[in-house]
N, C-alpha and C positions, 0 to 999 in steps of 0.2 A: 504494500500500500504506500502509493507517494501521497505525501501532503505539502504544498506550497500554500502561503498566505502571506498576503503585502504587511509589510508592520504596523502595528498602531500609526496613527496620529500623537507627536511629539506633544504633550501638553502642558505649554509652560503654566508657571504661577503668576504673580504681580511682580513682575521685574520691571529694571528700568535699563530701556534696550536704546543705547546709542547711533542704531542704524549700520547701515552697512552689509556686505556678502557673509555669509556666519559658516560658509566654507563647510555647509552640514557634513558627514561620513558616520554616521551609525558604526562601522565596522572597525574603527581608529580607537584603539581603546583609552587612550593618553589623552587624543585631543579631539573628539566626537564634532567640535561646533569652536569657533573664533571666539574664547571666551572675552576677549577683549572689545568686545562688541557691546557689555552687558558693564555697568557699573555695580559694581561689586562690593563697595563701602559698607557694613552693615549700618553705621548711623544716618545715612542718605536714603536709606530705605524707605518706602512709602508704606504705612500702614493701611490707607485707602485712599485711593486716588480715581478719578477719572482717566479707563485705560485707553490706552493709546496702542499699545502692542496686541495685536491680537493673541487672544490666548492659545492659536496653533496654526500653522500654516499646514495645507493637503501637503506640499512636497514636502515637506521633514517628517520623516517617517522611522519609527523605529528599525530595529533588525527583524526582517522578514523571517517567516517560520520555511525550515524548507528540509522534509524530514523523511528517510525511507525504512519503512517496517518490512522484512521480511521474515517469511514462514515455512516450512517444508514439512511436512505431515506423509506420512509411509504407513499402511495397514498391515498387516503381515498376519493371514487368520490362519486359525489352528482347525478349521470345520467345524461345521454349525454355524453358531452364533459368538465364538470364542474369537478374539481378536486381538495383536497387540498392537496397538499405535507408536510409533515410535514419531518423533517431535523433535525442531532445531525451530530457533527464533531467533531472530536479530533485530532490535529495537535503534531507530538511531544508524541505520549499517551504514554508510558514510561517514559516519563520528562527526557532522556538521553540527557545529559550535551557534547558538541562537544567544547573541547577547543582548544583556537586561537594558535599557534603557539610560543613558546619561545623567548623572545628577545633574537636576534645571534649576536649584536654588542658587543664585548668586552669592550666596554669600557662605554657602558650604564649601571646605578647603579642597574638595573632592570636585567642584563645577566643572561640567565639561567632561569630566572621565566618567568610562565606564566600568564597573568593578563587578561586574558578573554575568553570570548562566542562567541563560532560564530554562532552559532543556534540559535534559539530564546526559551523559556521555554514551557513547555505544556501549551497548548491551546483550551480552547474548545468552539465552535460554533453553534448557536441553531437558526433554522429558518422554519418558514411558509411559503409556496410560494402559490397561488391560480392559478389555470390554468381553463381558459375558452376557 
C-alpha cells in the first residue's frame, strides 16, 4: 500500500513578520524558513494586535506524508480445513523520514528548526498464524 499526502498548511501564531522571500524548505532541518524575516525580541512582542500577516500561506506547507507498507502472506495447508499462514510485513519499506513541523514561535531558541519524526522508522514484521 502506497500513501502520499501534501503536508499540512504551515500555521503561524501572532508574529511580527518583517517581509521578504522566507526561503521556505520543510526538509532543511537547521534552517526550514529565513528566520531573519520575523522579529524575534520577546519584549516587542505583540500581545494582541490587528494582524497583518496572514496566519498561513497555501504554499508553505509542511513535510508531505509519502509512505510504502508492504505485505507477503503464503498459505501452506495440511488438508481439510488445516492451514498454516506464514507472514512478512514491512511498514515504512523505504525508511522515508516525515518531518514534524518547524518551530513558528519567534521567540523560541529553536525558531526555524526542525527537531523531529513524525512517522515512525522502517519496520518489519514476521509471523505464523495456524488456521483450523
Amino acid at each position: 500500500m502506497y500513501n502520499y499526502q501534501g503536508g499540512q498548511v504551515a500555521n503561524w501564531g501572532n508574529v511580527i513578520y518583517l517581509g521578504g522571500d522566507l526561503n521556505w524548505n520543510p526538509r532543511n532541518i537547521d534552517q526550514a524558513f529565513d528566520v531573519a524575516r520575523f522579529n524575534r525580541n520577546a519584549a516587542q512582542q505583540l500581545a494582541m494586535n490587528i494582524r497583518t500577516f496572514p496566519p498561513d500561506f497555501g504554499n508553505l506547507r509542511l513535510d508531505a506524508i509519502n509512505t510504502l507498507n508492504l505485505a507477503i502472506f503464503k498459505d501452506v495447508s495440511f488438508g481439510g480445513q488445516r492451514a498454516l499462514q506464514l507472514r512478512a510485513e514491512a511498514f515504512n519499506a523505504l525508511d522515508h523520514v516525515q518531518f514534524s513541523g518547524p518551530q513558528l514561535n519567534p521567540t523560541n531558541a529553536n525558531f526555524g528548526r526542525v527537531s523531529g519524526q513524525t512517522n515512525a522508522p522502517r519496520s518489519f514484521q514476521f509471523a505464523v498464524r495456524f488456521k483450523w
